[in-house]
Structures are given as C-alpha cells and as structure tokens.
C-alpha positions, 0 to 999 in steps of 0.5 A: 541489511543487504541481501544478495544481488539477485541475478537479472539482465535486461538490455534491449536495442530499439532502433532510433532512425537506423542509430542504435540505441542501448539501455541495460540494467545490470544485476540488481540489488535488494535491501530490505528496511524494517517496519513490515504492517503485520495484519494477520496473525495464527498461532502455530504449535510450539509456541511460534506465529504465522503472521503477515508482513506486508505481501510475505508470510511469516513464521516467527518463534516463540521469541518473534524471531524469524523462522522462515519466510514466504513471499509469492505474492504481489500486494498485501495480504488481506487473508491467511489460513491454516490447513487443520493438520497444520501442514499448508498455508495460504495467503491472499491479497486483492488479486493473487493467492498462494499455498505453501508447504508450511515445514519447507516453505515451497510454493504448492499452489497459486491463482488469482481471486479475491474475498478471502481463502481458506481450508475446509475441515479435510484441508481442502482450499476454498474460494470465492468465484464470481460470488459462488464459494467454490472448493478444490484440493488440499493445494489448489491445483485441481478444479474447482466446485461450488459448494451448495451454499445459495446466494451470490457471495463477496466475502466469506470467513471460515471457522478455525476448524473449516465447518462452518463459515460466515458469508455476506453479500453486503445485505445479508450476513449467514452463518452456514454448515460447509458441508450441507450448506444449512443455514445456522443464523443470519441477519440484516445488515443496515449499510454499506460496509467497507471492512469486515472482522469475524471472530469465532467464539469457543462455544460456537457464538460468532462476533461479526464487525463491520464498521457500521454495526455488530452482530452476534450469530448463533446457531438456531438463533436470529442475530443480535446486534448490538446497540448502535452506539455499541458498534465495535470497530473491525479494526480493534480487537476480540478476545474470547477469554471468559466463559459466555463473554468476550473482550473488545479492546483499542486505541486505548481502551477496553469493555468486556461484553456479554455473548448471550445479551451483546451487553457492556459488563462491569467498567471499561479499563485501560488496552495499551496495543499498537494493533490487534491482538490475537490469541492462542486457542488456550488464552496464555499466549497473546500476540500484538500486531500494527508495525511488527509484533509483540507480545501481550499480557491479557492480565494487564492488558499491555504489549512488551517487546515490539519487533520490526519485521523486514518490510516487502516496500519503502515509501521513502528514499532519495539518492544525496549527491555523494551517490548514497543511497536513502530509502525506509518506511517510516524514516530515510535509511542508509541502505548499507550501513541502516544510518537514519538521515535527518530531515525533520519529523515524519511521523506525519509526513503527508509528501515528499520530494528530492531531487539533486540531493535537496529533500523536501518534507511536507507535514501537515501545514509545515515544510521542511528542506534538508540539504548538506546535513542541514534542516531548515523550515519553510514559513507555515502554510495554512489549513485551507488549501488542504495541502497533500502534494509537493514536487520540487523543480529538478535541481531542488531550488523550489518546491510547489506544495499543493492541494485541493483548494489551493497551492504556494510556491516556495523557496529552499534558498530563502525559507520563504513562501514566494506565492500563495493561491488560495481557494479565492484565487481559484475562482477567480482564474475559473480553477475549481480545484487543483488535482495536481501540481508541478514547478517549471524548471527555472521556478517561475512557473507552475503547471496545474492539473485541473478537475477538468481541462486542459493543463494550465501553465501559472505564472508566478510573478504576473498570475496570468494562466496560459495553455501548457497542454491540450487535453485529448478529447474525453481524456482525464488527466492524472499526473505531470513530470518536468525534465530539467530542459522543460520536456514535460510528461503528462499521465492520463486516462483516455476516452477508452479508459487506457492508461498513456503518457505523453511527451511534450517538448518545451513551448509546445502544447500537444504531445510530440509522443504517446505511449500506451501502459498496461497499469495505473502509473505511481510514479513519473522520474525524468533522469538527472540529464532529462535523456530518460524517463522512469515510469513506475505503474500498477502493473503486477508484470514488467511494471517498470518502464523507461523511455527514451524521451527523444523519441518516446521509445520504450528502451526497457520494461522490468518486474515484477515487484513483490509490492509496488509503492510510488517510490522512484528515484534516480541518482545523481549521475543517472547510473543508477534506479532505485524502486521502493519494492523488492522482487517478487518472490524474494525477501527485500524491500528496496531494488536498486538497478546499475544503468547503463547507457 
C-alpha cells in the first residue's frame, strides 16, 4: 500500500575546488510492506488489543483490525504498559521511550532509557536509571525520583495493577512492594541470563523465566524453582487458566504446571501458536502473536485467522532494470502494486545481493540468480566454510558467497562454482578466518577481510594474496564496497573505537579520504556510475549518508528512520535511493528517495 509522500527537501552545495557541486533529495516516498514482529501484547477494554509492531504501537479491534497506530520510536519495542485507568500508553525499545494518550494517539512524553518502563498503581511512570528504579508523573515529563527499592537494578517488570515488581541485577531476583519497598520473596539466580519473561499469577504467585532457569516467587516465601530439566523458556508461553496452576506451552507443545509445587501435572498435549500467547484478565479472549496476530482458543490449544500487521523495516529489496521498485520482509514486493517476485525459497534466506537487476539469494548451502523472470541454481556449496555473506560484483555477473572458514567464487552466466577456498586453503595462505568478503569488478579477483590485518586481494585464477589496502595502525576493519571503476570503500573502527570509511582509488593501497561517522555502518552502496556512495549507519539522527566519491565530501546527511535495517539500494539510473526503514514517527516501511544531480 502506498502511503502519502511525506514532505522532505535536502539539497546541500559543498564547494569542490571552487566548482560547485549539488545533491538533492526531493520529497520522499513511503510504502509499507506487511510482516510487523508483534512482541508485546495487552488487552484493552472492549475486546480490542495494544500490541507491538515492530518500533509502532498498535491498537487493534476485537476483529485484528487496525484502530490506530503510534509510532515515535526508533528501534523495537522490548516494553509496553498500560496506565491502570487505561488512559496512557508507553513503550521502550533498547534506547528510547515514549507515552502517548491512548484515545487520541498524541505523543505526552518521551526520553531515553533502557530496562523496561511502566505505570505505578496512581498511573505514574516508572524507570530505570543508572541501576536505581526511578519514578516521575502521569507522562514522563517531570523529574524523576528513586524510589526506596535497594540494590543496583538492570531489569524490572511491574505487576498489571503497578503494586508490586520483580527487579534483578543478573544474581539476585526480588519480588518487591512499589511503595515501601519491602521485600516479598527472592532468589539466586544460578547464571548469566540473556531474556527475561515475568508473569503475574491472579493469586499473587510470580512465574520468572530466564533462559536458564525458572522460578516461582510468593510473598512470605523463598522462591522455588523449578527442576533443571523443567526450566521454561522465556520465549514460550504462560497461561494462568486454573485455580493454583498455569500452562506453559511452545513450539508445539504444552504441560500444565503446579503453582504451589512447580511440579508437571497430568500429560503434556499438543500447543499449535506461531508465537506467544497472551490472555485477557478473564481467560475467554486469547491472543497469537510471532509475524502478525491471531486468535487463539485455549479449549483446543490452536490459533486461527492470522493478520499481517504493516511492518516499521524491509530486509529485502532491489530495483530491476525496468526501475521497479522490490522491497519486503520476508519476501520481494512490488511496492505499488504488492505483486510477489520470484527468486526462489526465502524462508531460509541467510543473504542477499542485487545489483544491475541480477538478484542473488543464499540459502544455507544453495545459491539461486534471478534474472529477466528466470530462476536458476547455482551448484551447492558445502557445509564447512559456514557461508553467511554474498556480494555480487556491480553488474551482477559474479557473486562471492562467504564465511568464517572459507569463500567460493560463482558465476551467474554458467551456474557454476568457479573457485572454492576451503578452511585448508586458509591456512595455508596464513588466513585464519574470513570476516568479510567482495569480487573485484571484473571477477577476478576477491578482496578478503581478515581476523586481523590488512585487506588482501585474492586472485582467482593463480590464488596468489596480495596487499589491497593498509590498515591504520590499531584499526579493526569491518565492511568493503567496490564501485564498478574499482574505487573501493572500506568501513572500520580506529584505534579510538570511532566509526571511518575510507576511500581508495584503484591500484593503490592507502586511502586517498577518510571520513568520520557517528554510528555503526549497515550498509555501503556505490551508485550505478560509481559518482556517489550510500552509507547507511546506526545512528538514530541523520543516519543516512551520501559522499561524493571524487573527493570524499559529504553531499548530504538525512533521517531519521523509525528502524534502521541494512536495506540500501540504488536504481538503475542512480535517480533513485531506496532505505528499508520508514520515517520516524510516521507508519511505513520502506523510503524511496528522487535524487537529483
């Protein structure tokens, strides 16, 4: 579905050796592309849902129908809560949260923080700050004070009715009063955990998860946990549908459970959901969620009538040669008519690449070339090298499919494997892995990121490794682009740990430019006649950047993007720049730039 240009403008003159030179980006465009992740989900009265879709906030009806949708937020959304008088929303991701009026969608409040936010039971916001569990107003806005909760905190996650919370700092596991600060139950953690899953039981029973071990915390009472080989994966699910008992299901099964004795009870029987599950505070409504929502009968334990939600990122896209735009999540979409393009399985899709048209899939061992409509497999490759990267060269011909142990060079006219480096053959050229990988223009060559070092040059038909470029001393070299006249663009962290892309012409080894960015780079794109480089980064403002590879001058900087994926694409006349993120703020999942020149 196309979506309203939103109104933007950039145009910056940068003055190359009193010539001047222009790049502007005329009012974008934004498509959005179904397959949102819902994560988060809580009922709302009337039978509707406040879920997660990616970095939005959704509320959906009683028939998964989109209400209304708020999207302030960069990144995914890891938290959502509800204010007791069911008035106020608020949402974080890894960095930023927000509050919004529920009936009229209006961003109240926002900030940066991490670790979960939540409404206390007189609707107040609570935080973490700097391990302290801190509390400001019904929005946000105001100052914010700790509340008389000891310890050093990183995670907490409040009851629905904001009295009582669950805190740890990776050892220790407390179920606590907000308000005084009293300790009801608590625990030792055995290990390191990396997810956390609270849930909430109506007889004030606690269900903790980590991915290592569960616990069941109750006031006046040490936790108990559960058997080792009972641990419940955080991911799965936790339904409390019986008197002093709850249901753990996923991945196709189910066991009920004893919250008094943590013990199995009865058989365990068969749990058909995608994702979680979430209930209503009365059982007789149930939710789906994983890649959209469903409903969910907990009489036979089944989901029905899954809905796409509009995704906040694509992962996929490319431009054919006719100019047509191709972008999706788990699949290539024409972005105004929603056809599907045809380049084999993606389901388990660990790269892709395209360039000039030519699209080039990786699947585990197999790798696919779509080209003119046509869908051709290239000779399986094996399992040793570990293959989780491809880079096609600019026109498409030939791919360099890559991984830890090992690359193989491939050819999209003949189908075949042209060259094979195995983990043997690394050792041999005193490789010890590949981090990164990428075909010289003309394919014979292949430029290799190792562990350490500099960046070699590989020559196909005599394997002999030459220098390509120097590393600065202490810098950690990360990603490589080449343009089709063989400039080469390497990413890399320096000594200080500052993010830099240097250009290098071709035949030489040291860069001719450097230039600094602000964030982690997802993605380098070299335009169709090598004039211009894209460089998309992590940076949650102005992340986009395009350079003019001549002189290595910055021509512009735009943002922000609601979620930024590695998804960068020129098309075939280099009039236009596709980004697999919508705009900030705004719904859509796709941004596709008019550049001019």
């Amino acid at each position: 579905m196309k979506l309203p240009a939103l109104l933007l403008s950039v145009t910056l003159a940068v003055s190359l050796g009193g010539a001047a030179s222009s790049l502007s980006l005329k009012p974008l465009q934004v498509y959005s592309v179904p397959g949102a992740d819902v994560e988060r989900a809580l009922e709302l009265p009337g039978g509707q849902w406040l879920v997660s879709a990616d970095n939005a906030v959704v509320v959906l009806g009683a028939d998964l129908k989109v209400v209304r949708t708020m999207a302030a937020l960069q990144g995914v959304v890891e938290h959502l809560a509800l204010s007791p008088d069911g008035q106020r929303v608020a949402a974080m991701t890894g960095s930023q949260w927000a509050v919004w009026d529920l009936a009229s969608g209006r961003v109240l409040g926002r900030g940066e923080g991490y670790g979960g936010i939540a409404f206390d039971a007189q609707g107040r916001v609570l935080l973490l700050d700097d391990g302290l569990l801190v509390r400001g107003d019904a929005t946000g806005t105001g100052a914010f004070l700790p509340l008389d909760v000891d310890g050093e905190w990183y995670d907490f996650r409040l009851s629905p009715d904001g009295a009582r919370a669950v805190v740890t700092d990776g050892v220790v596991v407390q179920l606590v009063n907000v308000e005084d600060g009293k300790v009801l139950s608590e625990g030792e953690l055995s290990d390191d955990y990396s997810d956390l899953a609270v849930d909430f039981a109506p007889d004030g029973s606690v269900v903790v998860r980590t991915d290592v071990e569960t616990a069941i915390l109750r006031a006046g009472e040490d936790a108990l946990f559960l058997d080792e080989e009972e641990a419940l994966d955080p991911e799965g699910t936790v339904l409390f549908l019986g008197e002093g008992e709850f249901v753990y299901g996923g991945w196709g099964d189910a066991q009920r459970y004893s919250l008094k004795t943590g013990e199995a009870l009865g058989r365990s029987f068969d749990w058909d959901a995608e994702g979680r599950v979430v209930s209503s505070a009365d059982g007789k409504a149930s939710l789906a969620l994983g890649r959209g929502v469903a409903l969910f009968d907990t009489r036979r334990w089944k989901e029905s009538g899954r809905v796409n939600l509009p995704s906040a990122n694509a992962w996929l896209g490319a431009f054919l040669p006719d100019g047509t735009a191709y972008a999706g999540v788990d699949g290539f979409r024409n972005l105004k008519t929603g056809a599907a393009l045809n380049v084999g399985p993606v389901n388990d899709l660990y790269d892709f690449d395209a360039q000039r048209g030519v699209i080039w899939t990786l699947n585990g061992t197999t790798v696919r070339v779509t080209e003119g409509g046509r869908v051709r497999q290239i000779a399986a490759l094996d399992e040793d090298a570990e293959y989780e990267d491809l880079v096609a060269t600019p026109d498409g011909s030939v791919a360099v499919a890559s991984g830890y142990y090992g690359f193989a060079v491939l050819n999209a006219k003949t189908g075949k494997v042209v060259r094979r480096v195995t983990e043997d053959n690394l050792n041999a050229m005193k490789i010890e892995d590949v981090h990164a990988a990428a075909p010289t223009p003309d394919g014979k060559g292949v430029l290799l990121i190792p562990h350490e070092g500099d960046l070699r040059r590989y020559d196909v038909a005599t394997g002999k490794l030459t220098v390509a470029f120097k590393a600065p001393a202490g810098a950690e070299l990360q990603g490589l682009q080449l343009s089709p006249g063989g400039t080469l663009a390497v990413t890399y962290l320096d000594s200080r740990d500052a993010v830099q892309v240097a250009l290098v012409k071709p035949g030489a080894t040291t860069a001719f430019k450097t230039v600094p960015l602000g964030g982690r780079v997802r993605s380098v794109r070299f335009s169709p006649d090598g004039k211009l480089l894209a460089v998309l980064t992590s940076e949650l403002k102005t992340p986009l950047y395009v350079l003019d590879t001549a002189t290595g001058a910055v021509l512009t900087r735009t943002g922000a993007f609601s979620t930024t994926s590695s998804l960068l694409a020129w098309s075939p006349n280099g009039q236009q720049l596709m980004v697999g993120a919508g705009t900030a703020g705004q719904p859509g999942s796709v941004t596709v730039f008019s550049v001019l020149r």
